[in-house]
PAZAPA-4460 file (N, C-alpha, C; in steps of 0.05 Angstrom, whole numbers, plus 32768, in hexadecimal, padded with zeros to 4 digits):
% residues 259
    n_x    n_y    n_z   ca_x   ca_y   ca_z    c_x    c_y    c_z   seq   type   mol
   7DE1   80FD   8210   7DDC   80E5   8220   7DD6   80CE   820D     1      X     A
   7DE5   80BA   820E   7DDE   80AA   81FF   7DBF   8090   8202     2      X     A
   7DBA   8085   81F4   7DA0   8077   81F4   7DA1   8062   8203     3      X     A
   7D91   805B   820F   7D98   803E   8224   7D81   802F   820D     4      X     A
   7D8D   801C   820E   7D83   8004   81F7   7D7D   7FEC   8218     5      X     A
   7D62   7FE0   8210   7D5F   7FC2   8227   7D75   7FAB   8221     6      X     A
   7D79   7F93   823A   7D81   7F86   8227   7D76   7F7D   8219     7      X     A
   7D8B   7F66   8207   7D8C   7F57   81EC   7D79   7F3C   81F1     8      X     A
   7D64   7F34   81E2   7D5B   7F18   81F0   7D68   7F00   81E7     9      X     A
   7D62   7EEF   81EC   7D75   7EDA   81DD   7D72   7ED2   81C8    10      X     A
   7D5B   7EDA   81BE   7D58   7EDF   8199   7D68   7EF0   818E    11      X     A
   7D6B   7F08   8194   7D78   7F18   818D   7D97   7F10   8186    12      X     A
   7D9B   7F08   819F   7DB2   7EFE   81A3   7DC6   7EED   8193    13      X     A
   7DB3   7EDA   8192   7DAB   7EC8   8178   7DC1   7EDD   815F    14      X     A
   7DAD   7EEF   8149   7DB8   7EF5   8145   7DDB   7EF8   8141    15      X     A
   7DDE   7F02   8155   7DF8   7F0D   8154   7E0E   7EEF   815B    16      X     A
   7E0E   7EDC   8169   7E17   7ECA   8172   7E1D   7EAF   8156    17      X     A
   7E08   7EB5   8144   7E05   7EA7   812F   7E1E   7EB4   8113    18      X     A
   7E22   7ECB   811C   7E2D   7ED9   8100   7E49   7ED9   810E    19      X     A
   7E5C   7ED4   80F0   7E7C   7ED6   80F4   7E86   7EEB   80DE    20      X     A
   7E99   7EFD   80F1   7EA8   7F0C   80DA   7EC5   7EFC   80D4    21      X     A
   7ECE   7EFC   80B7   7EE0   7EEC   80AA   7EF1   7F00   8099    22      X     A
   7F0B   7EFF   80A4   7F17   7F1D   8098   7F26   7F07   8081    23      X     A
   7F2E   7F0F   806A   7F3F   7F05   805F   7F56   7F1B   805E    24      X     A
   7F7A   7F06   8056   7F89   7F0A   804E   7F94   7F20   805F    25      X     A
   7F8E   7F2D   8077   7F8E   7F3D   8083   7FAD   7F3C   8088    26      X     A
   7FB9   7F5E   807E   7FD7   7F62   8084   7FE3   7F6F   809E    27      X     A
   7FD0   7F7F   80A4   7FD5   7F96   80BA   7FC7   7F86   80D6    28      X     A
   7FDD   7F6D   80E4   7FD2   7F69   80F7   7FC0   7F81   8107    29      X     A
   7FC5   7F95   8112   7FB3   7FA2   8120   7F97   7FA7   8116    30      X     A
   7F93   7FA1   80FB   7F74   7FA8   80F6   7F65   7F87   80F8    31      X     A
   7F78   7F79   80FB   7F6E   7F61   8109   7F5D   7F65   8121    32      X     A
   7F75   7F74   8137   7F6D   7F7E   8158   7F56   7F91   8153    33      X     A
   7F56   7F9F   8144   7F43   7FBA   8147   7F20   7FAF   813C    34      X     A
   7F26   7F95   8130   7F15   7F89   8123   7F02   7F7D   8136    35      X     A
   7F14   7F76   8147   7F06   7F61   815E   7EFA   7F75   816F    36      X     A
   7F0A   7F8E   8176   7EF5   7FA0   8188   7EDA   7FA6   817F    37      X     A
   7EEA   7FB0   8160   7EC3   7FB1   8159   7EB0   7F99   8155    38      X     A
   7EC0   7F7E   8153   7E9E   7F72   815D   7E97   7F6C   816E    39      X     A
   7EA7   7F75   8187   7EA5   7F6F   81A2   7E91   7F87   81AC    40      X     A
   7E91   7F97   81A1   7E84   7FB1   81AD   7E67   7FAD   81A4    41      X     A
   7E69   7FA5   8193   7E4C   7F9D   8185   7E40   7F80   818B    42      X     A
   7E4E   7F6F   819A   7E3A   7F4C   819C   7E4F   7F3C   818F    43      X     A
   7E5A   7F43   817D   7E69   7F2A   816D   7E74   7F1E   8175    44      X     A
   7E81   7EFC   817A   7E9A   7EF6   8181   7EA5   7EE1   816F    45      X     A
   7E95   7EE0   8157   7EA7   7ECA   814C   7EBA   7ED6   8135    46      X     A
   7ED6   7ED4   8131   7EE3   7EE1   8119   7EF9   7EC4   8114    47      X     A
   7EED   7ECA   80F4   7F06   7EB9   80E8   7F1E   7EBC   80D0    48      X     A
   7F34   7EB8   80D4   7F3B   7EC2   80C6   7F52   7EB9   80A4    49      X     A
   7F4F   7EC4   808F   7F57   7EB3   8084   7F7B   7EBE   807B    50      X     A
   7F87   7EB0   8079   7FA3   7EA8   8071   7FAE   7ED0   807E    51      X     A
   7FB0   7ECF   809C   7FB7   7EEA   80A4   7FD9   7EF1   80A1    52      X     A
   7FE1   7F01   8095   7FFF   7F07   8091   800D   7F01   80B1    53      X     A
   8000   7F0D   80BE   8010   7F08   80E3   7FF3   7F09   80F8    54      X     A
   7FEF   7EF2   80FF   7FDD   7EE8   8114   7FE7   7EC9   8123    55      X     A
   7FEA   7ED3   813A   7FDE   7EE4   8151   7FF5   7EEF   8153    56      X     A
   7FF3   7F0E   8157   8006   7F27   815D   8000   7F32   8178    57      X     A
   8014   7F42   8185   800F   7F54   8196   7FFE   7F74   8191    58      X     A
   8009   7F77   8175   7FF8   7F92   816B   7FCE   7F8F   8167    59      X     A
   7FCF   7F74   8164   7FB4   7F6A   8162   7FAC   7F6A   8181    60      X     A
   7FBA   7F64   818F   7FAA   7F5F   81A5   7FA9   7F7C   81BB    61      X     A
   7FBB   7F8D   81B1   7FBC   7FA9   81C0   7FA2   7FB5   81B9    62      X     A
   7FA2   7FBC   8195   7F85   7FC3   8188   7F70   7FBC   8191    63      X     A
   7F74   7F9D   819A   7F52   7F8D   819F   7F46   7FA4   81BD    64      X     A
   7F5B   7FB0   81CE   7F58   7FBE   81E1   7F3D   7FAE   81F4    65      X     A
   7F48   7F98   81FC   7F30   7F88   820E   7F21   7F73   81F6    66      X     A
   7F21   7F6B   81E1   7F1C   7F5B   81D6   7F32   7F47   81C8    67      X     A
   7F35   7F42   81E2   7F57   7F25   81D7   7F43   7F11   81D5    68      X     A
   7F36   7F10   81E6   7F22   7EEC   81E6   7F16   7EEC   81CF    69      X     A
   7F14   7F04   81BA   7F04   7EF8   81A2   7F21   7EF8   818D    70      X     A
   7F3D   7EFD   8194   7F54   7EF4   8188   7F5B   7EDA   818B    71      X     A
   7F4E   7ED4   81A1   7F5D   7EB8   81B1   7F4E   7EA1   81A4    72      X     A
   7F36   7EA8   81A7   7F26   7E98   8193   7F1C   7E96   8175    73      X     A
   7F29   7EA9   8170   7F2B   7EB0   8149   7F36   7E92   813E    74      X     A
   7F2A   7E82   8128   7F36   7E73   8118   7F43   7E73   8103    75      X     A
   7F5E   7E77   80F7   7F6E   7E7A   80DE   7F64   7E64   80D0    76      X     A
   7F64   7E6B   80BA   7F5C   7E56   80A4   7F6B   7E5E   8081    77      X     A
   7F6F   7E4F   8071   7F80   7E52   8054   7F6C   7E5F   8049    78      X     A
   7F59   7E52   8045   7F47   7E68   8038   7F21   7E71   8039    79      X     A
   7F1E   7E75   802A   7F02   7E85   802A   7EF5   7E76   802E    80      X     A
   7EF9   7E5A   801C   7EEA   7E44   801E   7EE5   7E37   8035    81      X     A
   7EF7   7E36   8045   7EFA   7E27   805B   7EEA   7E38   8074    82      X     A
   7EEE   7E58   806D   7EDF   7E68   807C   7EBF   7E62   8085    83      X     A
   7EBD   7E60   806A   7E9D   7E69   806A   7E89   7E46   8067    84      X     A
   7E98   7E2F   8065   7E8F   7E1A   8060   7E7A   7E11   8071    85      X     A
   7E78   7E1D   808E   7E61   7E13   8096   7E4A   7E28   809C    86      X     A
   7E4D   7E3C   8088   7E3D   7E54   808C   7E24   7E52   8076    87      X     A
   7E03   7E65   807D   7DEF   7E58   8072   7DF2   7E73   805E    88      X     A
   7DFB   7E8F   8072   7DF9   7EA7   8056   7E0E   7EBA   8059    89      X     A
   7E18   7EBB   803F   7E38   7ECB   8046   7E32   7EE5   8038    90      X     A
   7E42   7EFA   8047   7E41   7F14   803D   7E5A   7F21   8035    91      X     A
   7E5B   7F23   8015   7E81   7F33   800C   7E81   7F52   8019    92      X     A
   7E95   7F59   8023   7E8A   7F72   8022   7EA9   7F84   800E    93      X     A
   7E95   7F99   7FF8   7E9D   7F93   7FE0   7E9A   7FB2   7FDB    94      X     A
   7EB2   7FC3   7FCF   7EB0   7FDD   7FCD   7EB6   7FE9   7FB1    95      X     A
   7EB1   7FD1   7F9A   7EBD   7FD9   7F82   7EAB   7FC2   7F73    96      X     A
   7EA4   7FCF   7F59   7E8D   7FC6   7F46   7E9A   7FB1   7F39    97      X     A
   7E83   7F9E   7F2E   7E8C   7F8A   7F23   7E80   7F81   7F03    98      X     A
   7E94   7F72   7EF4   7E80   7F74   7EE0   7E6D   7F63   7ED5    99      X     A
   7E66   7F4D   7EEA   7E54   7F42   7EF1   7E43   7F4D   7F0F   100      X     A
   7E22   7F5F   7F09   7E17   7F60   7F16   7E10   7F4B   7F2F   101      X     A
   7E11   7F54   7F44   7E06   7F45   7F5D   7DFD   7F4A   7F75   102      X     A
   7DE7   7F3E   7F7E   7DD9   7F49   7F9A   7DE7   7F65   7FAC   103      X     A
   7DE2   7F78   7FA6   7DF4   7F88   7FB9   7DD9   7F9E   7FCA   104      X     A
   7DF1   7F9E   7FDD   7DD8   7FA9   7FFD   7DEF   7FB9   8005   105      X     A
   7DDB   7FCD   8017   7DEB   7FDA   8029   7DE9   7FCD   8046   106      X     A
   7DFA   7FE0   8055   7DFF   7FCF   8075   7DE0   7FC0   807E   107      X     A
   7DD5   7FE2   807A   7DBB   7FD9   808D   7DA2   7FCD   807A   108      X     A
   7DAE   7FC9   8060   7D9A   7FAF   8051   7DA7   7F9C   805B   109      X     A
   7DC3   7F90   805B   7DCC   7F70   8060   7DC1   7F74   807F   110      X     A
   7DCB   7F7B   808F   7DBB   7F7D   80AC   7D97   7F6F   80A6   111      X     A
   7D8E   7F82   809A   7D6C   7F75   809B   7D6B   7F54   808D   112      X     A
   7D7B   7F4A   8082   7D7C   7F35   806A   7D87   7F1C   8088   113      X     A
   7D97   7F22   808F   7D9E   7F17   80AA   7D86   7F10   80B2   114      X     A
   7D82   7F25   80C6   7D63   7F1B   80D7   7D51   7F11   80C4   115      X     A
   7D52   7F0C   80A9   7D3B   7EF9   809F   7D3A   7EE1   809D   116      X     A
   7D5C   7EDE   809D   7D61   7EC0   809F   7D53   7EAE   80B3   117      X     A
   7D4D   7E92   80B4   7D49   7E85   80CA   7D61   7E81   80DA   118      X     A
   7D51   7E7F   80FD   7D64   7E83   810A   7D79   7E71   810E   119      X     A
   7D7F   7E55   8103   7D95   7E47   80FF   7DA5   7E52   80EF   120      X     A
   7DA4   7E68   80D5   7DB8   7E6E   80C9   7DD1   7E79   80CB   121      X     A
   7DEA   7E6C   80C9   7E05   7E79   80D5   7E0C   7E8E   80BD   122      X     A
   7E0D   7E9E   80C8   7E10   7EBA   80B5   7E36   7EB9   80B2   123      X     A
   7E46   7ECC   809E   7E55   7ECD   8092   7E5A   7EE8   808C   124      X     A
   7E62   7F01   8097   7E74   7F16   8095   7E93   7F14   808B   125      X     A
   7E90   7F20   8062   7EB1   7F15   8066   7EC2   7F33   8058   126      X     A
   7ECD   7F37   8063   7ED9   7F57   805C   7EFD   7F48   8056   127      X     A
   7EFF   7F61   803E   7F18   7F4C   802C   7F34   7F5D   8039   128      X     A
   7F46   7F5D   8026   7F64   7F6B   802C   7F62   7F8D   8025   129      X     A
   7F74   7F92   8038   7F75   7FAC   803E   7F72   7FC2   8025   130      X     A
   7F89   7FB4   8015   7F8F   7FC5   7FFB   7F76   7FC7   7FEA   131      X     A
   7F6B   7FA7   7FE6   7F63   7FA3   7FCA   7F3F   7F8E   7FCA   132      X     A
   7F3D   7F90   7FEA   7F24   7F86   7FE6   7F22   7F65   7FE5   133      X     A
   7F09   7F5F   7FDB   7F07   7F3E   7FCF   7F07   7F38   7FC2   134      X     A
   7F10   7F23   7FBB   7F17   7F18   7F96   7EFE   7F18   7F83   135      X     A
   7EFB   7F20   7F6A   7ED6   7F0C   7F66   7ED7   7EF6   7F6B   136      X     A
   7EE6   7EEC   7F69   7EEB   7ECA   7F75   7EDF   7EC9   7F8B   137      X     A
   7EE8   7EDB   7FA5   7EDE   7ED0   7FC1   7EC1   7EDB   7FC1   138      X     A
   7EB8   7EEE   7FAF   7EA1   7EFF   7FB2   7E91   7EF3   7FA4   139      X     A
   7E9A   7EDF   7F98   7E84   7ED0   7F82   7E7A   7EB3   7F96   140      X     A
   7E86   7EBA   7FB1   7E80   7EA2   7FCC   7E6C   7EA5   7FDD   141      X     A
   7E63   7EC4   7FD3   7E50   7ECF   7FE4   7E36   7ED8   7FDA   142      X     A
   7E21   7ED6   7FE6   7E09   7ED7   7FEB   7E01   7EEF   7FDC   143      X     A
   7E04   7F01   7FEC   7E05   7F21   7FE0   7E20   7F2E   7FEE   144      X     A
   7E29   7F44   7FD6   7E36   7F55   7FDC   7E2D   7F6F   7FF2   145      X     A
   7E3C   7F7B   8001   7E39   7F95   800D   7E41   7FAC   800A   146      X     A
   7E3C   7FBD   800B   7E4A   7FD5   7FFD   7E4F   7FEB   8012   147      X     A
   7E59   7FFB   8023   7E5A   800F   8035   7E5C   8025   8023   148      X     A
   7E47   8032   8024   7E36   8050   8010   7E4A   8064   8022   149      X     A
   7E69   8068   8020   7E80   8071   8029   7E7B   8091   8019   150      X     A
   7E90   80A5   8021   7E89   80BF   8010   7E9B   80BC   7FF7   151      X     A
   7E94   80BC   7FD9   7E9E   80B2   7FC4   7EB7   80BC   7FBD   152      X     A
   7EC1   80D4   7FCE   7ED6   80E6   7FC2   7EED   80E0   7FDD   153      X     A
   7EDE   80CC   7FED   7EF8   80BE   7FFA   7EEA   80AB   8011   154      X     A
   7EE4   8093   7FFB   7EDE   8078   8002   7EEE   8063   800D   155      X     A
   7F07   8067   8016   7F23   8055   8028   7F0D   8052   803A   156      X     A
   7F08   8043   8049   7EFC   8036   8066   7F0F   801B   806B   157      X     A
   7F1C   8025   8080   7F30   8014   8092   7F20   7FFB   8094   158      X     A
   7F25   7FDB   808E   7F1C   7FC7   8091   7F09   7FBD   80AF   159      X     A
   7F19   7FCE   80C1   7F0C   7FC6   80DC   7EF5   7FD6   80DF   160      X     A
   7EF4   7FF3   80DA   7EDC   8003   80D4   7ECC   7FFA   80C5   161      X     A
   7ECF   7FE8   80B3   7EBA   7FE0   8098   7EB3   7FC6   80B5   162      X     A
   7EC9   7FB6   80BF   7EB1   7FA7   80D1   7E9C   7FB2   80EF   163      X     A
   7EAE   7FC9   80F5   7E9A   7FD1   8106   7E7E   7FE4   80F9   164      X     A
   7E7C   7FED   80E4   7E61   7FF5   80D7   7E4E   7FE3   80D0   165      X     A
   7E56   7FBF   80C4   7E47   7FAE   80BF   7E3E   7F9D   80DC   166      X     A
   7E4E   7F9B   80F2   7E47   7F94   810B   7E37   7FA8   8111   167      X     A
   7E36   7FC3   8118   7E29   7FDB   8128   7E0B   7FD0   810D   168      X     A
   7E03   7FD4   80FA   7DF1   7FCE   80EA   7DE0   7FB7   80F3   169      X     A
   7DEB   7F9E   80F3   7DDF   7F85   80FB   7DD1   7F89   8121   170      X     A
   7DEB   7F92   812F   7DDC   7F97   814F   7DC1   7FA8   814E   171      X     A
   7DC5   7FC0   813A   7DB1   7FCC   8138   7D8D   7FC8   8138   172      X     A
   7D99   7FB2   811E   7D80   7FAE   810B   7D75   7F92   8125   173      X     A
   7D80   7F86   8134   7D7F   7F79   813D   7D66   7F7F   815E   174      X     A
   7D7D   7FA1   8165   7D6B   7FA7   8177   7D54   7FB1   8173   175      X     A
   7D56   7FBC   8157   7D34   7FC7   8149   7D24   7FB4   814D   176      X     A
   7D2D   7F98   814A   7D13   7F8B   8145   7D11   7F7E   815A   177      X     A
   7D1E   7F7E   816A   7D12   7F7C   818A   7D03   7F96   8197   178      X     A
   7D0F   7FA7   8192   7CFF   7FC3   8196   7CDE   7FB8   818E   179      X     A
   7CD8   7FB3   8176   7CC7   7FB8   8163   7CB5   7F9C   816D   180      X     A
   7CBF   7F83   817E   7CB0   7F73   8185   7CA9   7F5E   816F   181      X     A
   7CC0   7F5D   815A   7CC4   7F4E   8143   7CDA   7F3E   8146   182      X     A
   7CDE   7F23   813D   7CE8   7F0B   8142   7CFE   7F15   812E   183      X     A
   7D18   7F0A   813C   7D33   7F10   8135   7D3D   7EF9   8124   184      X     A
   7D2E   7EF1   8112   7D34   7EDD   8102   7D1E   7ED9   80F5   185      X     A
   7D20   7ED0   80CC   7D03   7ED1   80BF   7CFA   7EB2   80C6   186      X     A
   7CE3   7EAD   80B4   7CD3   7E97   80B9   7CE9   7E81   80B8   187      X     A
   7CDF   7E6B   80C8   7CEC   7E4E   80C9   7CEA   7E47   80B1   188      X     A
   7D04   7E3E   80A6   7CFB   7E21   8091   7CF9   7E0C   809A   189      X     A
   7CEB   7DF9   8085   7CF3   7DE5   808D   7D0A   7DD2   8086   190      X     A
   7D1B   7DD2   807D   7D3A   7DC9   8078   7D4A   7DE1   807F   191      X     A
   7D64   7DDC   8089   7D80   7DF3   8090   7D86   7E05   8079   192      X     A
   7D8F   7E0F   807A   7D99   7E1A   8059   7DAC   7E0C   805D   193      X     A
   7DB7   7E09   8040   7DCE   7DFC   802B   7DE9   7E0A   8038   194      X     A
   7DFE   7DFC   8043   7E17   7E07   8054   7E2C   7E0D   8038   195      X     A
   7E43   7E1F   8039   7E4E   7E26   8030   7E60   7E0A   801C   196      X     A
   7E63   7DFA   802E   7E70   7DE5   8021   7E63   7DD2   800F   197      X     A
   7E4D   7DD0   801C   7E3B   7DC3   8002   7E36   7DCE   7FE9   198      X     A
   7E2B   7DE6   7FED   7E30   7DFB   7FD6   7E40   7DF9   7FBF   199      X     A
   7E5F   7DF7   7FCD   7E73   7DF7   7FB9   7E75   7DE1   7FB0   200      X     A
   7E6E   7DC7   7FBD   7E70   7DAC   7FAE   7E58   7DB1   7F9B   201      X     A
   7E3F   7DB7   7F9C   7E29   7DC2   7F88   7E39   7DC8   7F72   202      X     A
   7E3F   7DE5   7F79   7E4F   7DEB   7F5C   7E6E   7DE3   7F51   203      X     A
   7E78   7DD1   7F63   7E8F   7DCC   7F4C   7E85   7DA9   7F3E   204      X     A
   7E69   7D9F   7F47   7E62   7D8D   7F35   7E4B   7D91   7F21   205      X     A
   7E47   7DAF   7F23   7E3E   7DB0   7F18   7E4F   7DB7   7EEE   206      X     A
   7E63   7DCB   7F00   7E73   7DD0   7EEC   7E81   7DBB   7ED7   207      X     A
   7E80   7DA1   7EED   7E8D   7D86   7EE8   7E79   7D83   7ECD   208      X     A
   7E62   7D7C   7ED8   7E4A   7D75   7EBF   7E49   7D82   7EA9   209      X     A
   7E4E   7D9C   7EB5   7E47   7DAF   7E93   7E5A   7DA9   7E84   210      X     A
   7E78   7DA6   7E8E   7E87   7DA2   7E7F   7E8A   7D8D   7E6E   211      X     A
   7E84   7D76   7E7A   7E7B   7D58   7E6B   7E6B   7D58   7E5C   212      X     A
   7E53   7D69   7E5C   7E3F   7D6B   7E49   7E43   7D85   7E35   213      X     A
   7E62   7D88   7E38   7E6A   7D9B   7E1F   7E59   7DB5   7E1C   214      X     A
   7E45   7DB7   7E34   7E37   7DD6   7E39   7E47   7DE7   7E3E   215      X     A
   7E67   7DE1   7E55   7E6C   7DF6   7E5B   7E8D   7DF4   7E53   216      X     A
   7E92   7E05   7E3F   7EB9   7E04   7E3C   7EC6   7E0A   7E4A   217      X     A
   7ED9   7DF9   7E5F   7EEA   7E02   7E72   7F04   7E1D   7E67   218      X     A
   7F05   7E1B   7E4C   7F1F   7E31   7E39   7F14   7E4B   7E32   219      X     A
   7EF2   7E4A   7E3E   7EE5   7E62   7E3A   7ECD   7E5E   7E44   220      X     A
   7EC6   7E62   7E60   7EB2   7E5A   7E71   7EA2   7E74   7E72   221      X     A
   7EAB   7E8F   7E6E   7EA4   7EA3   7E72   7E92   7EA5   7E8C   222      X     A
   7E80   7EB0   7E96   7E75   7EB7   7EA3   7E5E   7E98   7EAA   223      X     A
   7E5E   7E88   7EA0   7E49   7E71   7EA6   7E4E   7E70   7EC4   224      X     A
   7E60   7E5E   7ECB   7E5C   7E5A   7EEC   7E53   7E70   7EFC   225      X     A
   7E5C   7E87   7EF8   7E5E   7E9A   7F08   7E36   7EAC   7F0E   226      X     A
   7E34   7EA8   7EF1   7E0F   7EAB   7EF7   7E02   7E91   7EFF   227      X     A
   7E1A   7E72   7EF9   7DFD   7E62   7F14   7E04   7E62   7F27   228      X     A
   7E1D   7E75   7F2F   7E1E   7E73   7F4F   7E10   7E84   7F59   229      X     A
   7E0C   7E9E   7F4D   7DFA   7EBC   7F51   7DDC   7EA8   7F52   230      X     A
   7DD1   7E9E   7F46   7DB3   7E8F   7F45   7DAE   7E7B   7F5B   231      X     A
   7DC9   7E71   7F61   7DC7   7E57   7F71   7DBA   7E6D   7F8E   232      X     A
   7DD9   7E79   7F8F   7DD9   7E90   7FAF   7DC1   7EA1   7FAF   233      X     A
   7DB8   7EAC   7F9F   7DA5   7EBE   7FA7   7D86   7EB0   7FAA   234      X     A
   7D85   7E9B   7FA4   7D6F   7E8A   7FA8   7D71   7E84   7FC6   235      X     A
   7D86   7E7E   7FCF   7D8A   7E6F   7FF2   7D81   7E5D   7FED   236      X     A
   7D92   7E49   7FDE   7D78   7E28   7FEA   7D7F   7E22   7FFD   237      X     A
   7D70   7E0A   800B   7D75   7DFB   801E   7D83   7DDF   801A   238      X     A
   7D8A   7DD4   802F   7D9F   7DBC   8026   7D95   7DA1   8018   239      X     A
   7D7C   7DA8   8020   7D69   7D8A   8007   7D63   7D95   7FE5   240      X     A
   7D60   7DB1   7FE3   7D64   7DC4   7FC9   7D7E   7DBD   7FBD   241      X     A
   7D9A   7DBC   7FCD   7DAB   7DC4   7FC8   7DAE   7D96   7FBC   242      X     A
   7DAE   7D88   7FD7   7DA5   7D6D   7FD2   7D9F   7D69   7FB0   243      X     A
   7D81   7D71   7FAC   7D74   7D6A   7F96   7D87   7D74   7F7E   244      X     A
   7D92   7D8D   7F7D   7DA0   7D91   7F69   7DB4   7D81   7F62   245      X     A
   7DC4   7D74   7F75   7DD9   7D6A   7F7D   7DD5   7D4B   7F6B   246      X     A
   7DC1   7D49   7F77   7DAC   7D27   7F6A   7DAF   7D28   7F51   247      X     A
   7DA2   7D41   7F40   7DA2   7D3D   7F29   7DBA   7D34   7F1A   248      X     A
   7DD0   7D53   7F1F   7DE9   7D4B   7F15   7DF4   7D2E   7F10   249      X     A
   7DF0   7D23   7F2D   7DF4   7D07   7F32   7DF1   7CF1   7F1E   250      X     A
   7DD3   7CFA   7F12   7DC1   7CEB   7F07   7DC9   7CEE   7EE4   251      X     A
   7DD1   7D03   7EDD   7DDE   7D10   7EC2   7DF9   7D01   7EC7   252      X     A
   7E0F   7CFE   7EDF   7E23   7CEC   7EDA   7E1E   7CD1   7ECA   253      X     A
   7E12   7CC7   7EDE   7E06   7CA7   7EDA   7DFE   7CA3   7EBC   254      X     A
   7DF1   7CB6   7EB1   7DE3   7CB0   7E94   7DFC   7CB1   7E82   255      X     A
   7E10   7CC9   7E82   7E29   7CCD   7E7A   7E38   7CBA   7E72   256      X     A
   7E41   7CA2   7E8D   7E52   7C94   7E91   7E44   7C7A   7E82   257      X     A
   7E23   7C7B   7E87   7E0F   7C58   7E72   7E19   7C5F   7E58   258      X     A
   7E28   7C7C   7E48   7E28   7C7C   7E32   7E45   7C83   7E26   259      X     A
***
């Protein structure tokens, strides 16, 4: 017999209404459709998606099996960037090591990291291409990586299963802490967090600067940007943090250009 769970309150809810799953590159319309059931079964309805080989299909919408309305309202977009630009915390989900270290969680750590956020934060679920995953490129866009602790001697997890384990995780942790009589979102800040787009204007002026100030060689940058984006992201600033940094750069132009 299965568990009867109460309902969801509107905190909770919160939650789930706030977070988007973002498939990239996705080839096999139907794990499009199969995608949408699983976040439909779980609370989800926002999915977006980036540069899909064939969307909107009929094979997608047979899979969704009763979740067309979250097909119907899916947004295509070119790319990652565009995905995630108004999002406060994005999650890669990422099944192969890198050789730059970075934040990595399992389901039901990114799930708890969620509910800590404040509750304005638009969350970011982004699961890559079928074959080959996410670029470090797109994974170097995100917050923390995720990892699905899969059985090592045959770790394939079908793209739409990898989104229904990180949905089923988040509803979970969500109803724990209504269970538990704990607020479904961490302390208030006081500023928003820093949105995805700002971010990237952060760091491509920032790169601008280093490079002018001959700190950083664009013919051999090695790893520089890529640890201040790891420092920037895992800090979470907020958008007057993200502001002030922004200022400075600004302020290093100006002196540049008096000389």
């Amino acid at each position: 017999m299965s568990a009867q769970y109460p309902s969801m309150t509107n905190a909770t809810l919160n939650v789930l209404n706030r977070t988007t799953v973002v498939m990239v590159h996705t080839s096999h319309s139907g794990n499009i459709g199969s995608a949408a059931r699983a976040m439909k079964t779980m609370g989800l309805h926002h999915l977006v998606l980036v540069q899909p080989k064939l969307f909107p299909s009929e094979e997608a919408r047979t899979l969704s099996s009763g979740a067309a309305d979250i097909l119907e309202r899916a947004v295509v977009v070119d790319t990652l960037e565009e995905a995630v630009a108004d999002c406060d915390f994005v999650v890669g989900a990422s099944a192969r090591s890198r050789n730059l270290p970075w934040p990595l969680v399992n389901p039901r750590e990114m799930a708890e990291q969620v509910l800590a956020l404040p509750a304005s934060a638009k969350v970011a679920l982004v699961v890559g291409r079928e074959r080959s995953g996410l670029t470090n490129e797109e994974l170097a866009r995100c917050h923390v990586h995720v990892n699905i602790p899969a059985n090592p001697d045959y770790s394939s997890l079908n793209v739409a299963s990898a989104v229904q384990v990180l949905c089923y995780e988040l509803r979970m942790s969500a109803i724990a802490a209504q269970n538990e009589d704990k607020p479904a979102c961490g302390v208030e800040w006081d500023q928003p967090l820093a949105k995805g787009n700002q971010l990237e204007s952060l760091f491509d002026h920032w790169e601008k600067v280093l490079v002018d100030i001959d700190f950083l060689d664009p013919n051999n940058p090695r790893h520089l940007m890529s640890k201040l984006r790891r420092f920037v992201l895992r800090a979470l600033p907020d958008e007057v943090e993200a502001n002030i940094l922004r200022g400075m750069l600004s302020h290093i132009d100006k002196k540049l250009r008096r000389n």
